[in-house]
C-alpha angles and dihedrals in degrees: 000000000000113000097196114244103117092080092043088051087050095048094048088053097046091050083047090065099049083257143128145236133199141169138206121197134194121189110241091007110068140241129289114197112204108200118193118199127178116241118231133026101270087100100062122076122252098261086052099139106214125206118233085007099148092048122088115240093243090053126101119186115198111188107212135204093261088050097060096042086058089050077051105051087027099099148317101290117130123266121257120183112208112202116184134130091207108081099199093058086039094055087037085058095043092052085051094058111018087110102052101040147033108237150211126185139211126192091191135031091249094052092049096042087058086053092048086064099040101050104024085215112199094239139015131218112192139158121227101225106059127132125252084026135008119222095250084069092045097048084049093050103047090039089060102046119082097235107054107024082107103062117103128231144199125194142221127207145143090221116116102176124104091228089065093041089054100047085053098050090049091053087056109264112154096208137008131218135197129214124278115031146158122250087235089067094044095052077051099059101034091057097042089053093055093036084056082052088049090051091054104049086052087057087052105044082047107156089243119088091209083083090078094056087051083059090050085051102058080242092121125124122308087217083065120090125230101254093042090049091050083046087060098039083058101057100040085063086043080059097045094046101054104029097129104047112105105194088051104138139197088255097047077060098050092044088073092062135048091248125109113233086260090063102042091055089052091046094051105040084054096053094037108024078236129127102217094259097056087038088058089046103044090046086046088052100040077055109052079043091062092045094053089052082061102066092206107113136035114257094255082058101051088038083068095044096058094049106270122131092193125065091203103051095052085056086066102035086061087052091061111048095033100040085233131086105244088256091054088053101051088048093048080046097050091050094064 
């Protein structure tokens, strides 16, 4: 059944652009809407944002596989994933942010969802209502696989009803957007969403090594999801576990979870802001540190537990992440 909202949504686009719409009805014979639009740009104001403004209106761009996977490779931006069955307001999305990111698009959830897989991206724009898959599916999807949980979304929909935003933020969507909207309001969105990331790798590469026990504890941030949090209380008891081995790899630590090494990079660098190696070597310092703070065992002691086999190289490993020799550290401790 039609709920409607078809004839609300035309209305609101047609107003938009200083229009009108009008209907005539005859019983047994049918409608007919009349819609009047202005030609020409006079009418708009001067901070009207145009889609496709910087395109002629005899070119077509077409944005090709190859394209996207030198977006890809190009630099070091971050990721961003565009799906979107309309082209016009993919290509509108894509000119927005074609400087700040590199970026991947999608014209259908499935697509997208595939992508999503592929490329890992660092953050995902979709719309809700797309064929093959909508991007309620896809957001399910991608929210209940491993690699990709972390990833966060932002979606698109001309849906204004609370029913709808809910359904949207439940699915894990981390913002919702309705139809129409500035770009101002986009770049909004989209910087206050990775500044929140930011905000939580911070929280998780805390200088404190009791971080990793609130983990433990099921205490970590409520802006963490469920699976990402039971990735990093894994590995928190991976860590534990194996402190004081000194030959522990990067590959001992992926072969505990169904990712390959590739996607566990991605994940926890996500999550951390932390490539594997610096992760291994931040948790082993925040842990000699604690253990220093005990009091209990001699340096050369603590050195083994947390996984050196030299005494002296862990002197200066501390050093350098601490900016204190260990010594240093347990004065400076004592003193407190």
């Amino acid at each position: 059944m039609s709920s409607g909202i078809g004839l609300s949504v035309a209305k609101e686009f047609v107003e938009m652009h200083h229009g009108s719409i009008s209907v005539e009805s005859e019983p047994g014979a049918g409608s007919t809407f009349t819609v009047k639009l202005l030609k020409g740009k006079v009418h708009y104001p001067d901070d009207t944002e145009y889609i496709l403004s910087d395109l002629s209106e005899n070119t077509t761009t077409i944005y090709t596989i190859d394209d996207q996977q030198k977006d890809i490779d190009a630099t070091d931006k971050l990721l961003m994933l565009i799906v979107e069955d309309n082209h016009e307001l993919r290509t509108f999305i894509r000119q927005i942010f074609q400087d700040q990111f590199r970026l991947i698009e999608a014209d259908n959830g499935e697509d997208g969802l595939q992508k999503a897989f592929l490329n890992l991206p660092d953050i995902i724009i979709t719309d809700i209502m797309m064929p093959v898959k909508d991007g309620i599916q896809m957001l399910q999807e991608l929210r209940n696989d491993e690699r990709t949980s972390h990833i966060p979304a932002i979606v698109l929909t001309a849906k204004t009803d609370m029913d709808s935003i809910l359904i949207g933020i439940h699915t894990g969507a981390d913002d919702y957007i309705t139809k129409p909207f500035s770009i101002s309001y986009l770049q909004a969105k989209v910087e206050a969403l990775l500044t929140r990331r930011k905000m939580l790798q911070a929280y998780y590469c805390n200088a404190q090594y009791a971080i990793q026990e609130e983990l433990k504890e099921e205490k970590a941030s409520p802006q963490l999801s469920e699976k990402d949090a039971a990735f990093l209380n894994k590995l928190a008891d991976i860590m534990e576990q194996h402190m004081s081995n000194p030959d522990l790899s990067v590959d001992q630590v992926v072969s505990h979870f169904s990712l390959s090494r590739t996607n566990f990079f991605h994940k926890l660098k996500s999550l951390t802001g932390l490539a594997p190696i610096m992760y291994i070597k931040e948790v082993r310092m925040r842990k000699a540190a604690e253990l220093i703070k005990e009091d209990q065992y001699t340096m050369a002691e603590i050195a083994y537990m947390v996984g050196f086999s030299d005494p002296h190289y862990f002197s200066k490993s501390f050093k350098a992440f601490w900016g204190m020799t260990s010594t240093e550290f347990a004065k400076k401790q004592a003193k407190k």
